[in-house]
PDB file of N, H, CA, C and O in Angstrom:
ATOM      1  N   UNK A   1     -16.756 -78.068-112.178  1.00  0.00           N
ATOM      2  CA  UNK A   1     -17.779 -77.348-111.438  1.00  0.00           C
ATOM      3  C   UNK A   1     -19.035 -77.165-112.281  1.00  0.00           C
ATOM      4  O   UNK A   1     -20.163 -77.243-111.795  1.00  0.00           O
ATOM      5  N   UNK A   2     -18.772 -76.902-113.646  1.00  0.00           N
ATOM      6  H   UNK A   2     -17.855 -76.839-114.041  1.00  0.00           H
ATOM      7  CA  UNK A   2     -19.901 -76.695-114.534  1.00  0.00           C
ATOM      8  C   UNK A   2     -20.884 -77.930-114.581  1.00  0.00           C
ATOM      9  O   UNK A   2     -21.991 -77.687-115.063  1.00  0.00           O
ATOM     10  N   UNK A   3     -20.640 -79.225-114.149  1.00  0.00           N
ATOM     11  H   UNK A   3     -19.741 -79.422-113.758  1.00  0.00           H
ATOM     12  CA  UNK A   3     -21.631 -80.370-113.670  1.00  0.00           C
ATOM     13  C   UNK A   3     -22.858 -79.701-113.003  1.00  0.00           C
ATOM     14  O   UNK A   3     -24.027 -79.944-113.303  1.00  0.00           O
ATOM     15  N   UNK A   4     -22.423 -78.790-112.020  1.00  0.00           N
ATOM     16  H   UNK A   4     -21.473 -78.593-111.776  1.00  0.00           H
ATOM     17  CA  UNK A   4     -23.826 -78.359-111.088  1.00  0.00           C
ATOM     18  C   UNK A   4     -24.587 -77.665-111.906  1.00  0.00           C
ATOM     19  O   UNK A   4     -25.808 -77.683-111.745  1.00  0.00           O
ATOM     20  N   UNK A   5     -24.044 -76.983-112.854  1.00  0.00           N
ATOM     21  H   UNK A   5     -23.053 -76.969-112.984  1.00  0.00           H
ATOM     22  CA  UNK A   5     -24.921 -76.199-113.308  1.00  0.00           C
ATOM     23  C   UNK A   5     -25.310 -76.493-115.130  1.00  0.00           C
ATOM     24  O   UNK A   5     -25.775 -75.660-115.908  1.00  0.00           O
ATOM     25  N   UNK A   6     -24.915 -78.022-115.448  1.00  0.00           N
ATOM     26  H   UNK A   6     -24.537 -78.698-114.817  1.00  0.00           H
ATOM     27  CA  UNK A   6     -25.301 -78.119-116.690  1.00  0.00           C
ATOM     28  C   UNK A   6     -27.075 -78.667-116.697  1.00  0.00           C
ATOM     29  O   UNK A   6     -27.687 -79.672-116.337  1.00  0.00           O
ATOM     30  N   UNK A   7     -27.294 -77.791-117.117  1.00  0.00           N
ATOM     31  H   UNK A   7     -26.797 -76.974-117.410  1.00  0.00           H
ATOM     32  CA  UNK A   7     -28.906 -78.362-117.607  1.00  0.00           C
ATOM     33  C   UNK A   7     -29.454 -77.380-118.923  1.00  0.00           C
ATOM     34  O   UNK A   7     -28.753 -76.631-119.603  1.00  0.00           O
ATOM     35  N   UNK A   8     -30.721 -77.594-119.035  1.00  0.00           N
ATOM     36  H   UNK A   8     -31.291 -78.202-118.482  1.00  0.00           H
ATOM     37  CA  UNK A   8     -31.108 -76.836-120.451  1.00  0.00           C
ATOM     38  C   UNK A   8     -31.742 -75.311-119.634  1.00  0.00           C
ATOM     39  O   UNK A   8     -31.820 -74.295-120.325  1.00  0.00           O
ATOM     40  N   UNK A   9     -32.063 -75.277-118.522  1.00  0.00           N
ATOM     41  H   UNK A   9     -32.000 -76.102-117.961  1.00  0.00           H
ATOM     42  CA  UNK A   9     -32.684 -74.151-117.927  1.00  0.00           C
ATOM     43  C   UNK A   9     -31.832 -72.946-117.656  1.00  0.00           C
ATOM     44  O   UNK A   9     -32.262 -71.810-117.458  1.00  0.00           O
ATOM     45  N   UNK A  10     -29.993 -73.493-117.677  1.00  0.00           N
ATOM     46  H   UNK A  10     -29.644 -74.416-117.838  1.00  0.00           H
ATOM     47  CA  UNK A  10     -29.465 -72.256-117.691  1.00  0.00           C
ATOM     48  C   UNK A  10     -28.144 -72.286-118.727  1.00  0.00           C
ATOM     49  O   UNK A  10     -27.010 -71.869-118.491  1.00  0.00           O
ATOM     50  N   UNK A  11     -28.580 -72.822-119.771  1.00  0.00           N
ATOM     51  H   UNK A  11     -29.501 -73.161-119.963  1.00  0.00           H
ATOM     52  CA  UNK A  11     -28.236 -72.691-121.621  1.00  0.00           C
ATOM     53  C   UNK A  11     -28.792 -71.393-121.765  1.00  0.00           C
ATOM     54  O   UNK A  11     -29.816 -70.934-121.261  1.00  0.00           O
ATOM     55  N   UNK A  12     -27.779 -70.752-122.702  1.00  0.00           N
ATOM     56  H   UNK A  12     -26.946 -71.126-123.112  1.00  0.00           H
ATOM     57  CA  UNK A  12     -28.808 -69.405-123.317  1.00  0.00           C
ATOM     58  C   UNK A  12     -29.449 -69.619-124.880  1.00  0.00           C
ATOM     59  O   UNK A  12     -29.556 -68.760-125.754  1.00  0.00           O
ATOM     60  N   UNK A  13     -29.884 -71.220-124.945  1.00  0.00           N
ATOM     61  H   UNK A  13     -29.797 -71.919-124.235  1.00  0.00           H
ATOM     62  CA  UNK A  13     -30.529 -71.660-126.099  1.00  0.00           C
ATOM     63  C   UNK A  13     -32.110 -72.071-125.530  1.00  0.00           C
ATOM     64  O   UNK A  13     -33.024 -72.385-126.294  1.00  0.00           O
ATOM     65  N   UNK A  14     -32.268 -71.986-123.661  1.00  0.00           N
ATOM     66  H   UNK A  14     -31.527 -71.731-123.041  1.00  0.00           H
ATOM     67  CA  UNK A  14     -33.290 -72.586-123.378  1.00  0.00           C
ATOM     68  C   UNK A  14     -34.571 -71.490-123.413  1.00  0.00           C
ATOM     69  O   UNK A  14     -34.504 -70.507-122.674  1.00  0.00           O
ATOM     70  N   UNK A  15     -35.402 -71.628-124.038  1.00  0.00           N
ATOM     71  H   UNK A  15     -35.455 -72.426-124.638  1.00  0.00           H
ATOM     72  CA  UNK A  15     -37.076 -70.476-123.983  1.00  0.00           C
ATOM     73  C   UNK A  15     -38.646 -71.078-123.299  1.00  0.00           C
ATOM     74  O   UNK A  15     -39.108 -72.192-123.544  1.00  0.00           O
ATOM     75  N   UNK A  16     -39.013 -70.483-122.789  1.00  0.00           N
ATOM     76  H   UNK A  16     -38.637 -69.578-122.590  1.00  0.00           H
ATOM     77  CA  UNK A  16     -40.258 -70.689-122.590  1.00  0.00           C
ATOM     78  C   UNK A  16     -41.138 -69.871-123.372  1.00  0.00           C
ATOM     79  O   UNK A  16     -41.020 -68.663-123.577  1.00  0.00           O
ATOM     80  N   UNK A  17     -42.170 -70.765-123.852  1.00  0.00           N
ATOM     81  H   UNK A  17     -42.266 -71.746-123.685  1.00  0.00           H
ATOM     82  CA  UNK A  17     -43.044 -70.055-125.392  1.00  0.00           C
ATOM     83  C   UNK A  17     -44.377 -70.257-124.299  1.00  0.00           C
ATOM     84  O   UNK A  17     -44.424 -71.214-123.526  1.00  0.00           O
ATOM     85  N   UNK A  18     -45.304 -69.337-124.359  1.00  0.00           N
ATOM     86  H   UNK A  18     -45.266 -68.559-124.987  1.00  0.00           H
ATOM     87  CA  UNK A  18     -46.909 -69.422-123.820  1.00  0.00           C
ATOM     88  C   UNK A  18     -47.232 -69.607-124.880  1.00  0.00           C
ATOM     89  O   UNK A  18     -46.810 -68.976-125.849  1.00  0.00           O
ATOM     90  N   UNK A  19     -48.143 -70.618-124.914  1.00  0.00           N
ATOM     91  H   UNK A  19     -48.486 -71.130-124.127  1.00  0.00           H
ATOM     92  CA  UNK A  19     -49.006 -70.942-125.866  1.00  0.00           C
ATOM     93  C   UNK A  19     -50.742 -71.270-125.384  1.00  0.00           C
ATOM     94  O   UNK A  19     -50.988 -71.665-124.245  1.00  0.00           O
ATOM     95  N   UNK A  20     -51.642 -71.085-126.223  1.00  0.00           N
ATOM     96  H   UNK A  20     -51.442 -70.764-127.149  1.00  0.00           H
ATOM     97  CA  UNK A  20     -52.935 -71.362-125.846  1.00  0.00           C
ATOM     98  C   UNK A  20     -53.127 -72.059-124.795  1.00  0.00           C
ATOM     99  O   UNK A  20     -53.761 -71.822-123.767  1.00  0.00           O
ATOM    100  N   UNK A  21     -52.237 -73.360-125.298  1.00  0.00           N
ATOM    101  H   UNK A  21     -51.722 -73.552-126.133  1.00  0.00           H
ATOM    102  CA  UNK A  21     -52.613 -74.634-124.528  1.00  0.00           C
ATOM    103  C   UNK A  21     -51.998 -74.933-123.278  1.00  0.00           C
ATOM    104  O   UNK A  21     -52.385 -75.800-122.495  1.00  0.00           O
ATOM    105  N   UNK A  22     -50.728 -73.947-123.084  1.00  0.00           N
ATOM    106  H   UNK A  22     -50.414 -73.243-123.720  1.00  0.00           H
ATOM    107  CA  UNK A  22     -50.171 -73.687-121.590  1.00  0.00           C
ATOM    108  C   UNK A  22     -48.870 -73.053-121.983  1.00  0.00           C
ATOM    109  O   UNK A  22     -48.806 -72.127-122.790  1.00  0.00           O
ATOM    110  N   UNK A  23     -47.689 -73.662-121.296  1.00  0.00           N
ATOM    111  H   UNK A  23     -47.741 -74.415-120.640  1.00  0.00           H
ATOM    112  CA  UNK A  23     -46.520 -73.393-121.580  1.00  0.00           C
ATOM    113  C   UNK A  23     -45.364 -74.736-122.083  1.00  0.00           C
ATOM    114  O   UNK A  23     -45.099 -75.863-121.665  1.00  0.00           O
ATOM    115  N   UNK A  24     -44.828 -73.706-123.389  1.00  0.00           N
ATOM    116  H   UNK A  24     -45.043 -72.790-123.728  1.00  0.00           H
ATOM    117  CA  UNK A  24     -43.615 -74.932-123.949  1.00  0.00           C
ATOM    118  C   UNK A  24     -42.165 -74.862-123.421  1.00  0.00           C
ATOM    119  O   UNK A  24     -42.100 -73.860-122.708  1.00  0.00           O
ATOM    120  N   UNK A  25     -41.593 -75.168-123.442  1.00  0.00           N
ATOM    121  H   UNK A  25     -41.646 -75.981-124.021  1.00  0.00           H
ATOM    122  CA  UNK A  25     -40.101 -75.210-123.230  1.00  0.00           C
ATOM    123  C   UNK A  25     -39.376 -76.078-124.622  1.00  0.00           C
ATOM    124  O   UNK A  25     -39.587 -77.167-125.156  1.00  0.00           O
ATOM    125  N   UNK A  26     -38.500 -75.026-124.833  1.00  0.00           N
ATOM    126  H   UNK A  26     -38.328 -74.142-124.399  1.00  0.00           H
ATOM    127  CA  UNK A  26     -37.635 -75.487-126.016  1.00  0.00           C
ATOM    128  C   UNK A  26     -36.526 -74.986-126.250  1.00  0.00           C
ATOM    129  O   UNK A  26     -36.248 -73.820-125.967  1.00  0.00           O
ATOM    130  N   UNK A  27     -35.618 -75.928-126.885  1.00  0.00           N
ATOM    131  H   UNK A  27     -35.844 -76.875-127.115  1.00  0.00           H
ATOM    132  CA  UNK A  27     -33.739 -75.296-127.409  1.00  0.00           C
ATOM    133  C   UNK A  27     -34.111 -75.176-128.824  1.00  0.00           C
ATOM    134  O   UNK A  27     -34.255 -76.039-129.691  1.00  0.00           O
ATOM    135  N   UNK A  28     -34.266 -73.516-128.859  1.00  0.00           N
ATOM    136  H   UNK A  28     -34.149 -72.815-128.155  1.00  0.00           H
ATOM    137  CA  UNK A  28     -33.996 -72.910-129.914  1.00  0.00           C
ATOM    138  C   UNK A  28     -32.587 -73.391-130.727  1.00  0.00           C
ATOM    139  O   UNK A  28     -32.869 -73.320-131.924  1.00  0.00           O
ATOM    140  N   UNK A  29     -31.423 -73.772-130.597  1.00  0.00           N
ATOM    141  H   UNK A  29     -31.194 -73.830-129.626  1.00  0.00           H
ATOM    142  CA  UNK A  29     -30.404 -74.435-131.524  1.00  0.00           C
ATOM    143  C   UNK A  29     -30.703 -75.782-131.757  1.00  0.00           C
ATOM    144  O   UNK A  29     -30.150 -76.039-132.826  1.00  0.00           O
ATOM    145  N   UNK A  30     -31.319 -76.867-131.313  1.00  0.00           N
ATOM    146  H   UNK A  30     -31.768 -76.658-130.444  1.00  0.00           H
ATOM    147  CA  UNK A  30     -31.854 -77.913-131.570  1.00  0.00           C
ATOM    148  C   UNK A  30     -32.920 -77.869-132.166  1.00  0.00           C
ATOM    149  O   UNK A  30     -33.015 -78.348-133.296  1.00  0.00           O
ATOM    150  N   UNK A  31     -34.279 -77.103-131.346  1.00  0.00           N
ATOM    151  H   UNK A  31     -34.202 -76.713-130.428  1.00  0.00           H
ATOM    152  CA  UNK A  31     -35.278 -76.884-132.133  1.00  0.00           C
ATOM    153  C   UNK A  31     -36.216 -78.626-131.822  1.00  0.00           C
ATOM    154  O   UNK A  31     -36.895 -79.373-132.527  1.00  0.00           O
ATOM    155  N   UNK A  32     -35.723 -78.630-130.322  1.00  0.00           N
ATOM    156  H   UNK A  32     -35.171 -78.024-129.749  1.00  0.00           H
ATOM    157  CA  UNK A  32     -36.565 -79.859-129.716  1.00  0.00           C
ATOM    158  C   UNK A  32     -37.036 -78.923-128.626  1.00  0.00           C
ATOM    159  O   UNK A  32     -36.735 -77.792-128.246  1.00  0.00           O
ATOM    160  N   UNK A  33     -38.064 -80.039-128.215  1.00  0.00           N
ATOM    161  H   UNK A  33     -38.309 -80.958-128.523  1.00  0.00           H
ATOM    162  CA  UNK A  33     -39.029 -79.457-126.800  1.00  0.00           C
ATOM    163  C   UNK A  33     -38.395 -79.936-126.244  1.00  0.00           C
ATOM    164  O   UNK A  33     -37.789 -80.930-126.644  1.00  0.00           O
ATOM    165  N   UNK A  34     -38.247 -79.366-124.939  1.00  0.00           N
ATOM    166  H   UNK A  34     -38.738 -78.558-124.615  1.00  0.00           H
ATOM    167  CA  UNK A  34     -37.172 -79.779-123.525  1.00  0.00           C
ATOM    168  C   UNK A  34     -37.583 -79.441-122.031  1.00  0.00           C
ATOM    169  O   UNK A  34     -38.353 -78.485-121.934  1.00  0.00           O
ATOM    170  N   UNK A  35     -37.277 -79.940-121.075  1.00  0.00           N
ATOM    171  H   UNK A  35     -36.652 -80.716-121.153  1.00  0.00           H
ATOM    172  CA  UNK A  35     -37.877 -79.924-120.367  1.00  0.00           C
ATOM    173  C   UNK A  35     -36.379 -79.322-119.116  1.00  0.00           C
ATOM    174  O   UNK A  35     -35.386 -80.050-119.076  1.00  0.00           O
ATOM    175  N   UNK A  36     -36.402 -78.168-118.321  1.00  0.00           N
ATOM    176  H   UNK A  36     -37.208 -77.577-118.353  1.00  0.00           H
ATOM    177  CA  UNK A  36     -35.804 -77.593-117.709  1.00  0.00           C
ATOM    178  C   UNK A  36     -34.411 -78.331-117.467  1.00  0.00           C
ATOM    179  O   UNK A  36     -33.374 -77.968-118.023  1.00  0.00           O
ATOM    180  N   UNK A  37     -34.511 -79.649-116.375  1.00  0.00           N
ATOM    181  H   UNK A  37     -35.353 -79.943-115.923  1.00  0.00           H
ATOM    182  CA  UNK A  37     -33.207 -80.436-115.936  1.00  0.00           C
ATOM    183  C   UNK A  37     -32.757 -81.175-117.059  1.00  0.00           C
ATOM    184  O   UNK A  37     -32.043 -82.038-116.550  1.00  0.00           O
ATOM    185  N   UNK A  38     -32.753 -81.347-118.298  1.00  0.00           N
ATOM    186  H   UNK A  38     -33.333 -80.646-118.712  1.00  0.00           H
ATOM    187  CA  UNK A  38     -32.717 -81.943-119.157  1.00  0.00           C
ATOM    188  C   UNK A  38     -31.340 -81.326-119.143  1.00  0.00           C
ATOM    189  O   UNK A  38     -30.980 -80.410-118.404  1.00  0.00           O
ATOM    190  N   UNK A  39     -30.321 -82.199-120.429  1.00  0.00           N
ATOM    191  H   UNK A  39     -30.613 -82.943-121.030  1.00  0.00           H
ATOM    192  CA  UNK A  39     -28.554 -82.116-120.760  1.00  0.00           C
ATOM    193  C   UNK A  39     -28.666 -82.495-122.032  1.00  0.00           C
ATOM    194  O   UNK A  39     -29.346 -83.415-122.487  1.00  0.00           O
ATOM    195  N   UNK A  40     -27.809 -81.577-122.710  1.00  0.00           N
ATOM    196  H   UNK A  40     -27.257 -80.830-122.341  1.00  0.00           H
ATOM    197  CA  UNK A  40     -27.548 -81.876-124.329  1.00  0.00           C
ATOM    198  C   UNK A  40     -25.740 -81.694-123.996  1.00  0.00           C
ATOM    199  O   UNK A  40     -25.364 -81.209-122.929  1.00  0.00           O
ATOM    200  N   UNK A  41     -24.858 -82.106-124.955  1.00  0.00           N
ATOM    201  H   UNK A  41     -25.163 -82.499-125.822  1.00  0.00           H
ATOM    202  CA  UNK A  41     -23.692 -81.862-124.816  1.00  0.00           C
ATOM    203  C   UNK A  41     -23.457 -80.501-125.719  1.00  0.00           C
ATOM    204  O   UNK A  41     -22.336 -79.998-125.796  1.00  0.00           O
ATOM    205  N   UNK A  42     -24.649 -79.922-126.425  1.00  0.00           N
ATOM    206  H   UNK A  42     -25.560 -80.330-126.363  1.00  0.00           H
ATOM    207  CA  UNK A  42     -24.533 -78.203-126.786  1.00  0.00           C
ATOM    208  C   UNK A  42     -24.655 -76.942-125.614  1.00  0.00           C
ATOM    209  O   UNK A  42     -24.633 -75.712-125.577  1.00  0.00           O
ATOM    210  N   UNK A  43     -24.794 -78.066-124.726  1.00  0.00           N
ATOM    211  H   UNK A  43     -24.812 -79.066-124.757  1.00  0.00           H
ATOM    212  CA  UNK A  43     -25.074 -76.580-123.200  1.00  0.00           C
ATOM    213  C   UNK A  43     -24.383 -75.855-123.606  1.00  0.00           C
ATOM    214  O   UNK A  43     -23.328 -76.362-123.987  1.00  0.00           O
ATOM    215  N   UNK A  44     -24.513 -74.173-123.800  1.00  0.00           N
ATOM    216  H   UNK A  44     -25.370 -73.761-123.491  1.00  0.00           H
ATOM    217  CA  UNK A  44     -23.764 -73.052-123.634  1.00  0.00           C
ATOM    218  C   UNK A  44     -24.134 -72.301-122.768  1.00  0.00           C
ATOM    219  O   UNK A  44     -24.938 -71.454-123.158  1.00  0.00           O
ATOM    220  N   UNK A  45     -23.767 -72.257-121.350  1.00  0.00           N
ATOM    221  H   UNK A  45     -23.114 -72.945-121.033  1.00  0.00           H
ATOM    222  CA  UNK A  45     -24.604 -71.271-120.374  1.00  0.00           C
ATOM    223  C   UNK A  45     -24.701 -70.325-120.620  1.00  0.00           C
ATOM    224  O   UNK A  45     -24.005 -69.826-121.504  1.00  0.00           O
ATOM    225  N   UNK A  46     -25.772 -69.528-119.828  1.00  0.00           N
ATOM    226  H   UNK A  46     -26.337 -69.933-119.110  1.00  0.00           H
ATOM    227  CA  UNK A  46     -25.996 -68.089-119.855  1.00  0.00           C
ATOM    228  C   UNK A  46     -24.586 -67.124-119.178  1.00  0.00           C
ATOM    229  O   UNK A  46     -23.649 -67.538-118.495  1.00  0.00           O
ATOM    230  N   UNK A  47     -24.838 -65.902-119.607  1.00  0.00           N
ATOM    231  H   UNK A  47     -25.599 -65.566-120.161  1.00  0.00           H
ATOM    232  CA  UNK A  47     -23.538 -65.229-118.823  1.00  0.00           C
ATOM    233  C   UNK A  47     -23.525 -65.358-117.369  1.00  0.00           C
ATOM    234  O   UNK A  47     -22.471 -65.522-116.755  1.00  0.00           O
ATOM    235  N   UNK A  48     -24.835 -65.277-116.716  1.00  0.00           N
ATOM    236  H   UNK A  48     -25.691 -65.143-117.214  1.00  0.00           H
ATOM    237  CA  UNK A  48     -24.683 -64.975-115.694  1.00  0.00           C
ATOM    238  C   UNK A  48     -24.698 -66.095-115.065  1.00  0.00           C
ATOM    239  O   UNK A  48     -24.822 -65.861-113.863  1.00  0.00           O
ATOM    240  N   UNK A  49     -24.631 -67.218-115.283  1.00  0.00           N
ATOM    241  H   UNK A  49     -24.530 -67.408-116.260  1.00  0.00           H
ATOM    242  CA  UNK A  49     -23.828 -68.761-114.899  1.00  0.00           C
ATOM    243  C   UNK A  49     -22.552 -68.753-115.366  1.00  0.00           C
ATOM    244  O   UNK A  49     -21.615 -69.154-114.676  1.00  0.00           O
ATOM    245  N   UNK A  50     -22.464 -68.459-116.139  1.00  0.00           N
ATOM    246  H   UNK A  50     -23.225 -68.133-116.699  1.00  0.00           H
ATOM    247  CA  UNK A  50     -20.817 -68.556-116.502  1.00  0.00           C
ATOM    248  C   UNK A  50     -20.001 -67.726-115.486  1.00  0.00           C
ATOM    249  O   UNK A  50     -18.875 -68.026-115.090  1.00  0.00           O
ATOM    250  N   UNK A  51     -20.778 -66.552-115.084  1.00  0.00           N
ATOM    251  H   UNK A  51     -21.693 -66.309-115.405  1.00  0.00           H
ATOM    252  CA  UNK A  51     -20.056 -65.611-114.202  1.00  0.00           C
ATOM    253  C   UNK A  51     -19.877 -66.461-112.690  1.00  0.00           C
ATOM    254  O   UNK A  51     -18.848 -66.860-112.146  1.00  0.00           O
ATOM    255  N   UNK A  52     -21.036 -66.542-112.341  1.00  0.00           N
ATOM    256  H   UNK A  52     -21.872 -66.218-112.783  1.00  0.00           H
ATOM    257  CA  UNK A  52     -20.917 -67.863-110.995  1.00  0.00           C
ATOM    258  C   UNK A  52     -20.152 -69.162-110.888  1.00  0.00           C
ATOM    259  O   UNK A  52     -19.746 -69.674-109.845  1.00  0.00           O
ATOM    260  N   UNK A  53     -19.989 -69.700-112.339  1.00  0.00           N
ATOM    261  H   UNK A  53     -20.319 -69.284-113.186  1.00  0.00           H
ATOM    262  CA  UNK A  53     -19.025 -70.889-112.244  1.00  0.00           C
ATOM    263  C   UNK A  53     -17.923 -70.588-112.022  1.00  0.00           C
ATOM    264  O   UNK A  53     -17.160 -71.364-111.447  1.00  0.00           O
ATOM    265  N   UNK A  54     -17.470 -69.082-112.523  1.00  0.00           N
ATOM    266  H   UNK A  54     -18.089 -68.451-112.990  1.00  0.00           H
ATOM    267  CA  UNK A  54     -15.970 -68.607-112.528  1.00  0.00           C
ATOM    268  C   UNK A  54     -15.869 -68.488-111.007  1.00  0.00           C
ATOM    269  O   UNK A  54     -15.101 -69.233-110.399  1.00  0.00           O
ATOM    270  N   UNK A  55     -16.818 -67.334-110.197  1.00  0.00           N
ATOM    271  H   UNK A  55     -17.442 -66.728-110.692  1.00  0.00           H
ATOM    272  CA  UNK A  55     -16.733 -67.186-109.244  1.00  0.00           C
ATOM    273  C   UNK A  55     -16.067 -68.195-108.176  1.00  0.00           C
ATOM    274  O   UNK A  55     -15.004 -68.074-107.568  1.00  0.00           O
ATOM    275  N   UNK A  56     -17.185 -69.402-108.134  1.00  0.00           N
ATOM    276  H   UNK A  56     -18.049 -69.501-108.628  1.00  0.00           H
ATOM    277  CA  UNK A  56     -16.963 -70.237-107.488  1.00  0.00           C
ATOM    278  C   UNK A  56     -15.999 -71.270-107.953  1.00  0.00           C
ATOM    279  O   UNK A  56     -16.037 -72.337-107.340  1.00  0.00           O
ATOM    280  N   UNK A  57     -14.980 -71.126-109.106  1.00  0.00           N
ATOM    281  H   UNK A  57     -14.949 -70.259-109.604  1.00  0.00           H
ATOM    282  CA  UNK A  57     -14.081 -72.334-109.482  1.00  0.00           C
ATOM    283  C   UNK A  57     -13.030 -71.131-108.582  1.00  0.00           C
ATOM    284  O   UNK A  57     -12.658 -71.577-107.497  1.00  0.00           O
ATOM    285  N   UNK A  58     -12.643 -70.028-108.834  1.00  0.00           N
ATOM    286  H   UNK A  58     -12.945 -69.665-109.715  1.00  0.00           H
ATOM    287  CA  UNK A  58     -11.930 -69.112-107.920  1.00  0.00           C
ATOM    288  C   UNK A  58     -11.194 -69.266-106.411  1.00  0.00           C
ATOM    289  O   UNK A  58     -10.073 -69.095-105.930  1.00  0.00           O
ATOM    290  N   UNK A  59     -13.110 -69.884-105.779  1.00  0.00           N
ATOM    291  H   UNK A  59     -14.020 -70.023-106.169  1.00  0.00           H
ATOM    292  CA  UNK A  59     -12.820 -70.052-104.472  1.00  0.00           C
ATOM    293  C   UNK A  59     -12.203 -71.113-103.638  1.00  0.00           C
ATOM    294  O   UNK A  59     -12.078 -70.950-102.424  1.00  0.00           O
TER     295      UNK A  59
END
């Protein structure tokens, strides 16, 4: 189930930084720029995906 929801946007390594020049996106544990739908095999979701995957592996 965690397929639907692997991307870098709901990792709790993924940040959005404002910067002058607009906005960055980056994995703070990599320490690359990334771009939301993007997949690393370090995904660690956020809790509150983890809570929904449970939910819905449940049902």
């Amino acid at each position: 189930m965690s397929k639907n929801f692997h991307c870098c946007a709901t990792c709790q390594h993924y940040r959005i930084l404002k910067t002058p020049s607009g906005t960055a996106t980056r994995c703070d544990r990599l320490g690359y720029e990334t771009k939301p739908a993007y997949q690393f095999n370090c995904w660690n979701p956020k809790d509150q995906v983890r809570q929904l995957i449970d939910k819905r592996e449940q049902s």
